[in-house]
C-alpha positions as a Markdown table, in Angstrom:
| # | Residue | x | y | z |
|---|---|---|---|---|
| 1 | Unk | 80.0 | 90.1 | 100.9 |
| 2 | Unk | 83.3 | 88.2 | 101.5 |
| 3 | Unk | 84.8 | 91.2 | 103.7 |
| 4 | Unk | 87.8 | 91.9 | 101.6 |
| 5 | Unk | 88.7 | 94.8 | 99.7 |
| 6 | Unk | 86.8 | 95.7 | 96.6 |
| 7 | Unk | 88.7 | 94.6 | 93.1 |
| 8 | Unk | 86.3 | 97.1 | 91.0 |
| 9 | Unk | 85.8 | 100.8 | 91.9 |
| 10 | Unk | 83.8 | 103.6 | 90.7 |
| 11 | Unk | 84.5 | 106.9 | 90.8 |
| 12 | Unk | 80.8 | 108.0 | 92.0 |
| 13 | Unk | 82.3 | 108.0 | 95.6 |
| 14 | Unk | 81.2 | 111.8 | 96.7 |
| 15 | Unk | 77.8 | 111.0 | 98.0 |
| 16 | Unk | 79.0 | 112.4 | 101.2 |
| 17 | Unk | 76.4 | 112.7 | 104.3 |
| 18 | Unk | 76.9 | 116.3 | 106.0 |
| 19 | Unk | 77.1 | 116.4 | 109.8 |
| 20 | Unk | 75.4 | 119.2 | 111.7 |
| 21 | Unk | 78.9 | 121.0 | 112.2 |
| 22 | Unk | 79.7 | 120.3 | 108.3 |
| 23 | Unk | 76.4 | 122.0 | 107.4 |
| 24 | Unk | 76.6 | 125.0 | 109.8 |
| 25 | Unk | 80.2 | 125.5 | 108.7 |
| 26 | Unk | 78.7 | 125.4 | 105.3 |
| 27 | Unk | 75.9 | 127.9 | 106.1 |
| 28 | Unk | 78.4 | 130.3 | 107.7 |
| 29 | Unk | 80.4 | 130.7 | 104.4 |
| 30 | Unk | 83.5 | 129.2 | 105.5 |
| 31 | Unk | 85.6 | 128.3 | 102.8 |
| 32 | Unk | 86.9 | 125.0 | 104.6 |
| 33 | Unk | 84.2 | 123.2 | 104.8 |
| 34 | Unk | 84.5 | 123.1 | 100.7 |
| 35 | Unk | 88.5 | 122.2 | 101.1 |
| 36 | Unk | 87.8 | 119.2 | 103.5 |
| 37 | Unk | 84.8 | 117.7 | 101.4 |
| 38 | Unk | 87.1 | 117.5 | 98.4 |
| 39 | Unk | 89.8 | 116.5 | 100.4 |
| 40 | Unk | 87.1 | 113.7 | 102.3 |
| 41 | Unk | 86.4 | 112.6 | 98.4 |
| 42 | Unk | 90.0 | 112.3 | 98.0 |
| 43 | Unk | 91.5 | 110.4 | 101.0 |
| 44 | Unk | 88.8 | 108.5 | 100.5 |
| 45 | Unk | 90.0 | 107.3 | 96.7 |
| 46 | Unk | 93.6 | 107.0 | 98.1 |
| 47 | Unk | 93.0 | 104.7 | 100.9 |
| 48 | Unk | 90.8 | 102.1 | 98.3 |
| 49 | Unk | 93.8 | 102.1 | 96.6 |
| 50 | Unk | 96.3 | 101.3 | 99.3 |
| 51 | Unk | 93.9 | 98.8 | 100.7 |
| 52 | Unk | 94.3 | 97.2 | 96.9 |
| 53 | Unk | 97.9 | 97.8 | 97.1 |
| 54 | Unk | 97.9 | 95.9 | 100.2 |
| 55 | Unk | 95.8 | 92.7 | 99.6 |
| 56 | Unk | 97.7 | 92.5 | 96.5 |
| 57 | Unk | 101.0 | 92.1 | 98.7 |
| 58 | Unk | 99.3 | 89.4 | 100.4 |
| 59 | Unk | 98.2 | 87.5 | 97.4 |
| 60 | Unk | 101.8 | 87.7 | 96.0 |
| 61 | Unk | 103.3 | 86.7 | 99.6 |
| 62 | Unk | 100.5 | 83.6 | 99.5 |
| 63 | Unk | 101.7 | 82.7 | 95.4 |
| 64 | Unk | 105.4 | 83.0 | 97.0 |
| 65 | Unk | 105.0 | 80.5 | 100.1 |
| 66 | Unk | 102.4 | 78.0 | 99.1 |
| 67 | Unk | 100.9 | 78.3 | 95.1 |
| 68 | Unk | 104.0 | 78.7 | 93.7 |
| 69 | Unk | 105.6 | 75.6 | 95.3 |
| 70 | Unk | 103.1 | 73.3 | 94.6 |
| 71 | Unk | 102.8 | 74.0 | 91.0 |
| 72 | Unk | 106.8 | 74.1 | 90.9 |
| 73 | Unk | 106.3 | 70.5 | 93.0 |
| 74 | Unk | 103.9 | 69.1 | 90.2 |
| 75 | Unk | 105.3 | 70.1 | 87.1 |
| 76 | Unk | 108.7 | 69.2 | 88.1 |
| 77 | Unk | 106.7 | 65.4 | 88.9 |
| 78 | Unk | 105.6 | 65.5 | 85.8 |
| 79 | Unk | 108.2 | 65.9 | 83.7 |
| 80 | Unk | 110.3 | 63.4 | 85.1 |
| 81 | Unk | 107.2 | 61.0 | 85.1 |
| 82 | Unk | 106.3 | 61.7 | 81.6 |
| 83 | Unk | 110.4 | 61.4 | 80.7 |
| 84 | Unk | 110.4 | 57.7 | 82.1 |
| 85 | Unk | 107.0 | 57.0 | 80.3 |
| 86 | Unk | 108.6 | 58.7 | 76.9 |
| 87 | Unk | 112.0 | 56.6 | 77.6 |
| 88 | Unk | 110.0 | 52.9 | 78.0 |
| 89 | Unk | 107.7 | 53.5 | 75.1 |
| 90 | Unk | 110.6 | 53.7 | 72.6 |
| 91 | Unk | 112.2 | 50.4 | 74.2 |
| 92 | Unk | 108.9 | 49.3 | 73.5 |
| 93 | Unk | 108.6 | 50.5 | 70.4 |
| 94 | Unk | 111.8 | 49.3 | 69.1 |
| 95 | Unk | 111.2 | 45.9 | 70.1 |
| 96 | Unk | 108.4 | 45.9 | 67.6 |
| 97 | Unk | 110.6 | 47.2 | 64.3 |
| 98 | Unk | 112.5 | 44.5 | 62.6 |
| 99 | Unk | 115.0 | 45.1 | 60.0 |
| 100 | Unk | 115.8 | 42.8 | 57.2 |
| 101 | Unk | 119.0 | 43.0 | 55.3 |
| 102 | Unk | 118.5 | 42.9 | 51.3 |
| 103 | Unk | 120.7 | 42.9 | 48.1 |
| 104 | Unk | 119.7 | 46.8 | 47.7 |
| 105 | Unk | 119.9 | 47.3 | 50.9 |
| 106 | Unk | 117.9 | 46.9 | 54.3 |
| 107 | Unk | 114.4 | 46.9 | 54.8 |
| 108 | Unk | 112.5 | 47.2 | 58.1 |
| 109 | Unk | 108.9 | 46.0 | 59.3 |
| 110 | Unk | 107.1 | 46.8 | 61.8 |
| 111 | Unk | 104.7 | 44.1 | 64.3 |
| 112 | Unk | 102.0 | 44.2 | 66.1 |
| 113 | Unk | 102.5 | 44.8 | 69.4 |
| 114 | Unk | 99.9 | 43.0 | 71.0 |
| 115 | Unk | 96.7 | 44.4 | 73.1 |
| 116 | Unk | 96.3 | 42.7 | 76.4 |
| 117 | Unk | 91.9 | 42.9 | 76.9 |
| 118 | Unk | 90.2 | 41.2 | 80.0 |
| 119 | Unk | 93.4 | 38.1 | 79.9 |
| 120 | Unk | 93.6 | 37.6 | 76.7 |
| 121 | Unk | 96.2 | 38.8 | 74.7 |
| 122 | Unk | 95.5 | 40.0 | 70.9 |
| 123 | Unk | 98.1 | 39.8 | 68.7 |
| 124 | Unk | 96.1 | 41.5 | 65.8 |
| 125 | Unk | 94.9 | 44.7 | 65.4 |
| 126 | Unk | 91.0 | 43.9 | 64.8 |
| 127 | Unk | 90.1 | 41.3 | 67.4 |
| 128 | Unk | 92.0 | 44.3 | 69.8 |
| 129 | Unk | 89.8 | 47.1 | 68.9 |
| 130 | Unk | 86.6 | 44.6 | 68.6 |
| 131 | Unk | 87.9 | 43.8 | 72.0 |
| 132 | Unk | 88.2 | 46.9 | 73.6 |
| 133 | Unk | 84.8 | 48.3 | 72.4 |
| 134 | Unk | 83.0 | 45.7 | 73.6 |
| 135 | Unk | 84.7 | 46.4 | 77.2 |
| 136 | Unk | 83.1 | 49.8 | 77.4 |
| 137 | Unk | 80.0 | 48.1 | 77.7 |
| 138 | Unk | 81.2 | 47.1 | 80.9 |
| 139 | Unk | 81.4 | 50.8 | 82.5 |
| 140 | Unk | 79.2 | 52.0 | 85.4 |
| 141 | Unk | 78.4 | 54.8 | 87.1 |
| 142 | Unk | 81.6 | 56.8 | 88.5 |
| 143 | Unk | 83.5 | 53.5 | 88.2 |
| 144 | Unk | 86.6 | 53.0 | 86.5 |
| 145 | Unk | 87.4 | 49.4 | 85.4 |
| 146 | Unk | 90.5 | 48.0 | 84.7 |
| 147 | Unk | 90.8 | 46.2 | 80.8 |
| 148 | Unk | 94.6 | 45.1 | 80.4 |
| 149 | Unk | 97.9 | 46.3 | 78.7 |
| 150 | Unk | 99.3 | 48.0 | 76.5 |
| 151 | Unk | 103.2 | 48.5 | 75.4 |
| 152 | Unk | 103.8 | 48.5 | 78.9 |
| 153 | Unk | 100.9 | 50.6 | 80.1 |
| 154 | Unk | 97.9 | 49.9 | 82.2 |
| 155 | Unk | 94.7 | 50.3 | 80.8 |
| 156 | Unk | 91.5 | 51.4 | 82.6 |
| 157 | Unk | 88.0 | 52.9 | 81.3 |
| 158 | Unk | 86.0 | 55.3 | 82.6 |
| 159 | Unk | 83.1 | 57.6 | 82.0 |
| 160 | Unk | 83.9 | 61.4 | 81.7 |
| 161 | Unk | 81.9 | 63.2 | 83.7 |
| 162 | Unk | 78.9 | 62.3 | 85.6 |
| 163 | Unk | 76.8 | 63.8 | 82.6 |
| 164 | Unk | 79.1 | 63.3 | 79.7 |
| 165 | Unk | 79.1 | 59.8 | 78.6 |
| 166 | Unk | 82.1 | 60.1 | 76.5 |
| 167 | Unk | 84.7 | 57.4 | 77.2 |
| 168 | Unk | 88.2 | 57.8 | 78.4 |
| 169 | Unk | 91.1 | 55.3 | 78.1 |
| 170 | Unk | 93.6 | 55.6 | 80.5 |
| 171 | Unk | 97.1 | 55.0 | 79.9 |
| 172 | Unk | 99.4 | 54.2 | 83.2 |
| 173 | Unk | 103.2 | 54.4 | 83.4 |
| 174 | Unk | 104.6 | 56.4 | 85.7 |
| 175 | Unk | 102.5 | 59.2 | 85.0 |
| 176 | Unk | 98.1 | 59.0 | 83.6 |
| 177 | Unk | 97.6 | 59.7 | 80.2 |
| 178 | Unk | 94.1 | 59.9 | 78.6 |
| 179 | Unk | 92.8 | 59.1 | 75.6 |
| 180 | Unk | 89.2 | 59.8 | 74.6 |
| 181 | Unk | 87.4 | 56.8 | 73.0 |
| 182 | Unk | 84.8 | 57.0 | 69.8 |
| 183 | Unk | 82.8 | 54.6 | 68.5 |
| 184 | Unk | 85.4 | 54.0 | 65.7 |
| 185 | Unk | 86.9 | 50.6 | 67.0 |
| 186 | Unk | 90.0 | 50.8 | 64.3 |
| 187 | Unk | 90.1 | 54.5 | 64.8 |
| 188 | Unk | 90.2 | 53.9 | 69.0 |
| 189 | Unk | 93.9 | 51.8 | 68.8 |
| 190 | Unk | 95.6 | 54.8 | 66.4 |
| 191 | Unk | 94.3 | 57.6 | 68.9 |
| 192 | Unk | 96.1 | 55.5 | 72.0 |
| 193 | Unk | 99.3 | 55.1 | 69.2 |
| 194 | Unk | 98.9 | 58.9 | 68.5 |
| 195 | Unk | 98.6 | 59.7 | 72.2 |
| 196 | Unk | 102.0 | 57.8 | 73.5 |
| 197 | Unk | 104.0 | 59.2 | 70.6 |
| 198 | Unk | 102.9 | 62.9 | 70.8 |
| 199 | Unk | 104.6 | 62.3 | 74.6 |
| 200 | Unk | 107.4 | 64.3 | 73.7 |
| 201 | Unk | 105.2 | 67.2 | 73.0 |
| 202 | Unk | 103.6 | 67.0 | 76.8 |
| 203 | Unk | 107.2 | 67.0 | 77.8 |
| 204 | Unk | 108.2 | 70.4 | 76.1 |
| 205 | Unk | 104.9 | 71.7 | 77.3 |
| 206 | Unk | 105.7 | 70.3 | 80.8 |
| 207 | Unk | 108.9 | 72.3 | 80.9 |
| 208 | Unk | 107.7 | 75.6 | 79.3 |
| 209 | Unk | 104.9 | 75.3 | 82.0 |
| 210 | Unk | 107.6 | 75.1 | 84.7 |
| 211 | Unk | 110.1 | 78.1 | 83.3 |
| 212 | Unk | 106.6 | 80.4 | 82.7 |
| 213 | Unk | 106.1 | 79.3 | 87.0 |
| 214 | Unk | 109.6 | 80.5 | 87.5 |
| 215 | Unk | 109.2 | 84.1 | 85.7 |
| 216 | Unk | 106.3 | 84.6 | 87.8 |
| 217 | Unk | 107.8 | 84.0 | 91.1 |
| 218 | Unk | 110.5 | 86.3 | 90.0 |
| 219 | Unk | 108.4 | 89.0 | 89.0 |
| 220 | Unk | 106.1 | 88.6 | 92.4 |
| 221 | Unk | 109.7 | 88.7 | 94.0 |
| 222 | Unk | 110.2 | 92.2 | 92.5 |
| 223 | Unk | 106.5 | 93.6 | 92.5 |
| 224 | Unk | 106.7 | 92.9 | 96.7 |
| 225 | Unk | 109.6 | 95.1 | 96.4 |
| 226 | Unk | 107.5 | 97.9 | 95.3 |
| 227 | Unk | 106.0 | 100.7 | 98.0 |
| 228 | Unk | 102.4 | 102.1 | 97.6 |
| 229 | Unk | 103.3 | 105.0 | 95.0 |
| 230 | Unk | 100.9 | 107.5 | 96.8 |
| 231 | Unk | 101.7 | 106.8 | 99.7 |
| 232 | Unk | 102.7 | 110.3 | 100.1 |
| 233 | Unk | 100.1 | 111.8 | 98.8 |
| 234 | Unk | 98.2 | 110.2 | 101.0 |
| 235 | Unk | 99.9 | 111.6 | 104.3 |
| 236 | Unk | 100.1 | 115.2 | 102.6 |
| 237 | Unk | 96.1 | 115.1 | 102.5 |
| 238 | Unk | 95.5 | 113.2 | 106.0 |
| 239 | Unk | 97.5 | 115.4 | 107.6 |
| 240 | Unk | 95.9 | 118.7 | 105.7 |
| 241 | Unk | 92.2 | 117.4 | 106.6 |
| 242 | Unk | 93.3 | 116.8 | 110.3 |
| 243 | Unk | 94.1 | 120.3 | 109.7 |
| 244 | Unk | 91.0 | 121.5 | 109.0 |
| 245 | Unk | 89.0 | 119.3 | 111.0 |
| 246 | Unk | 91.0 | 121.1 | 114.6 |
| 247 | Unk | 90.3 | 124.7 | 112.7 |
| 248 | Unk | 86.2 | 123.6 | 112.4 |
| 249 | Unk | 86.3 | 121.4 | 115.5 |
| 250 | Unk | 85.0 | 118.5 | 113.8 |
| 251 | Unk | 85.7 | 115.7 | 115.7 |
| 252 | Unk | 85.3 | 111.9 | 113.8 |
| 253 | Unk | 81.7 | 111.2 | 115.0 |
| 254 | Unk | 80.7 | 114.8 | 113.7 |
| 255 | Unk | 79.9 | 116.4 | 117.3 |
| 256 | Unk | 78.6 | 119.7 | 116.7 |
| 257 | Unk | 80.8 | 121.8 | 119.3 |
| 258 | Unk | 81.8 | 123.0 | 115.5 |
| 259 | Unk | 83.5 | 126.3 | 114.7 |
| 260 | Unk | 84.2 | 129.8 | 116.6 |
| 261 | Unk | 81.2 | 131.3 | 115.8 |
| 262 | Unk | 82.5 | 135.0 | 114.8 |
| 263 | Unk | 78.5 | 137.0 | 116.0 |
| 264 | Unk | 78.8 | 135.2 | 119.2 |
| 265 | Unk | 82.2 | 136.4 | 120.0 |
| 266 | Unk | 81.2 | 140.2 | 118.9 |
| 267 | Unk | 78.3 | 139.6 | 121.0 |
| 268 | Unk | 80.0 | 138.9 | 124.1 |
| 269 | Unk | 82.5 | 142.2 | 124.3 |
| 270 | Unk | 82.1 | 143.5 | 128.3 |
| 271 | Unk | 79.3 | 146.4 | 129.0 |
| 272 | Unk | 81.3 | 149.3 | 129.7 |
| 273 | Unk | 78.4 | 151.2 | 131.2 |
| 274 | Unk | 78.2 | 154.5 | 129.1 |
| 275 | Unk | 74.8 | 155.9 | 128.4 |
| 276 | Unk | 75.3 | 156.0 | 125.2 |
| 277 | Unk | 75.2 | 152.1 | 124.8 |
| 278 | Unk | 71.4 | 151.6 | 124.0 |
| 279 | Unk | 71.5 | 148.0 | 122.8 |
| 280 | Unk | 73.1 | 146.4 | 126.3 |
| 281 | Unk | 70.8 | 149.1 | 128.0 |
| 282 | Unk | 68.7 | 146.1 | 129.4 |
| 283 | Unk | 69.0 | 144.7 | 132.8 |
| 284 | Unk | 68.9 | 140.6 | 130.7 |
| 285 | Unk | 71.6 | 142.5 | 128.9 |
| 286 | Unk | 73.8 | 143.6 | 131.9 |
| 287 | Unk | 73.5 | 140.3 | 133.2 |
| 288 | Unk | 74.5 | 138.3 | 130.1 |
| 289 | Unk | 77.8 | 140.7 | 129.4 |
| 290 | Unk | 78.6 | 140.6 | 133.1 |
| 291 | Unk | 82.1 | 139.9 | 133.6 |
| 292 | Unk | 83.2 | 136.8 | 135.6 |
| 293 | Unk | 85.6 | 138.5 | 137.4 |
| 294 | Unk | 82.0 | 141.0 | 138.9 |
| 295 | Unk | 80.2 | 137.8 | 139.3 |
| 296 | Unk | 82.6 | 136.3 | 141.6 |
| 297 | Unk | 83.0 | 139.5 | 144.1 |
| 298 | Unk | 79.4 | 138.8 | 145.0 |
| 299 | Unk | 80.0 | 135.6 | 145.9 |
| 300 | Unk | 82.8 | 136.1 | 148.5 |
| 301 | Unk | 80.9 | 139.4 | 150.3 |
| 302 | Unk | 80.7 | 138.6 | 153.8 |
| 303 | Unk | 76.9 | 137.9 | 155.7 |
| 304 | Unk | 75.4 | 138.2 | 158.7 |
| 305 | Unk | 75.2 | 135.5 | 159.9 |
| 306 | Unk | 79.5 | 135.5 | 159.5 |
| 307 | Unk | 79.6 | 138.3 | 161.5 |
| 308 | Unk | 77.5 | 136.7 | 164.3 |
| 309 | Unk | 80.2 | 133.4 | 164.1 |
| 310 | Unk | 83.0 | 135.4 | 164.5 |
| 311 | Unk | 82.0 | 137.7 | 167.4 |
| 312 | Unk | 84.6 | 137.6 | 170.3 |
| 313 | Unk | 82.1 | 139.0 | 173.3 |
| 314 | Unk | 82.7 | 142.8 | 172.6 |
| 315 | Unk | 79.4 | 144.2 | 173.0 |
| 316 | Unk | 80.4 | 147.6 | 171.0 |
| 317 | Unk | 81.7 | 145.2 | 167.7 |
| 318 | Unk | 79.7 | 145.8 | 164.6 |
| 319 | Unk | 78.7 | 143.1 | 162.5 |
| 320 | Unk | 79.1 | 143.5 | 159.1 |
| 321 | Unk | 75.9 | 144.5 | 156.9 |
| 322 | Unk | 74.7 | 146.3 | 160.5 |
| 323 | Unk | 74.8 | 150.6 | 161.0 |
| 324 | Unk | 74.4 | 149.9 | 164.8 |
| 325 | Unk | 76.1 | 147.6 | 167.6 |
| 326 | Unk | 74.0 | 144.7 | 168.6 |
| 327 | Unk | 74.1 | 143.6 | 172.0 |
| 328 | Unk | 74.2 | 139.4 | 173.0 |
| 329 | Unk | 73.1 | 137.9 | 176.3 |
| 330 | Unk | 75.6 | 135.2 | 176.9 |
């Protein structure tokens, strides 16, 4: 359907239809014509797999010059966004830790950081989440609306899918990072606080994601390297049925000028003439074991009428095919 070469195979692949020269081969007990329908059955086979073997070098020669570059492109993007993004959080973060010094010791505390919602700022948790719920109300259809700020990142809310109504909070640094929303308002501001500091973790992913994109270009790099396997085996039998095809005189499109035919040959020994040969006795006989060589002596015997032609004006000449001179009035 899409003209390339199958993925799947089967090995039911000997339904072969029979020409007229495979069948009369076949007929006459030639033990060939079994050799080359094996042989079709088997070429056959090795040529699927070759054509595989092919389409498989260009899918690794596509990875090599355009997939694999773009992924290597993105990831590599990403992890140096996601770095910057993981690198401003915690000067964020530490901005909102303050340490007190005590007789036992030091203590430390940590602040709100403040939820920017529509313009207003919210220095408390509750009016933040109260806040941001009551912006989701404000999503439409395959619109994403921006709310505020957050430690430094840009907020925006949008629907997941066009048939999912689940709500997404995005999260803009230098790279997008989404949070999904519940109904929980309290539980909605410790999944974005869950999400920024689990950025470490996207980092390490990012970078096992990039060295997993460099083992495969290396081992696409060393699979191109390898030949079709059977690709001599494949010759040995092309070249064994172009054998046989010449010794039945099958040609590609099955014409059935198809093998020496061993009765017709037997059949066409030269009539010797002895009496004793009653089966060419015939005169249909005779003249279908005639020899070319009798057939053309007929031809060249001279006529009359060549005789007449190449008379000089001797009265006395005899013209061949005559017993008496013939006379001519010039």
């Amino acid at each position: 359907m899409t003209s390339k070469s199958p993925v799947r195979s089967c090995e039911d692949v000997d339904e072969t239809a029979l020409s007229f020269a495979e069948i009369k081969a076949l007929c006459a007990g030639n033990p060939l014509i079994a050799e080359k329908m094996n042989l079709d059955i088997e070429v056959t086979k090795l040529r699927m797999l070759k054509a595989e073997h092919q389409s498989q070098r260009y899918r690794l020669e596509d990875n090599l010059m355009t997939h694999y570059p773009r992924q290597v492109a993105s990831v590599t993007e990403r992890i140096a966004g996601t770095e910057k993004d993981i690198a401003h959080y915690a000067e964020r973060k530490e901005k909102c830790v303050s340490v007190q010094a005590t007789s036992g010791g030091a203590s430390a505390s940590v602040k709100s950081p403040g939820m920017t919602i529509n313009g207003a700022t919210y220095r408390e948790k509750e009016p933040a989440a109260k806040a941001l719920r009551e912006s989701c109300k404000l999503i439409k259809d395959k619109e994403e609306i921006a709310v505020g700020d957050y430690m430094g990142f840009k907020m925006s809310l949008q629907y997941k899918g066009v048939f999912d109504r689940s709500i997404i909070l995005n999260l803009r640094g230098a790279m997008t990072h989404q949070v999904e929303l519940s109904s929980d308002a309290f539980g909605n501001i410790t999944r974005i606080n869950n999400a920024l500091d689990k950025l470490p973790e996207r980092l390490d992913s990012a970078k096992q994601h990039l060295e997993d994109i460099n083992k495969q270009i290396e081992a696409a790099k060393l699979e191109l390297e390898k030949p079709f396997m059977l690709a001599d085996e494949l010759a040995e039998k092309e070249a064994r049925l172009a054998l046989i095809n010449a010794d039945l005189n099958i040609d590609g499109n099955g014409d059935f000028d198809v093998i020496n035919d061993d009765e017709r040959e037997s059949g066409d020994e030269a009539y010797d003439g002895s009496p004793g040969d009653s089966e060419l006795d015939t005169d249909s006989d005779r003249a279908h074991t005639q020899t070319p060589q009798a057939a053309s002596e007929k031809i060249i015997k001279p006529s009359i009428l060549d005789g007449i032609r190449n008379y000089s004006g001797n009265n006395n000449q005899s013209i061949p095919g005559r017993d008496k001179p013939v006379g001519i009035a010039i």
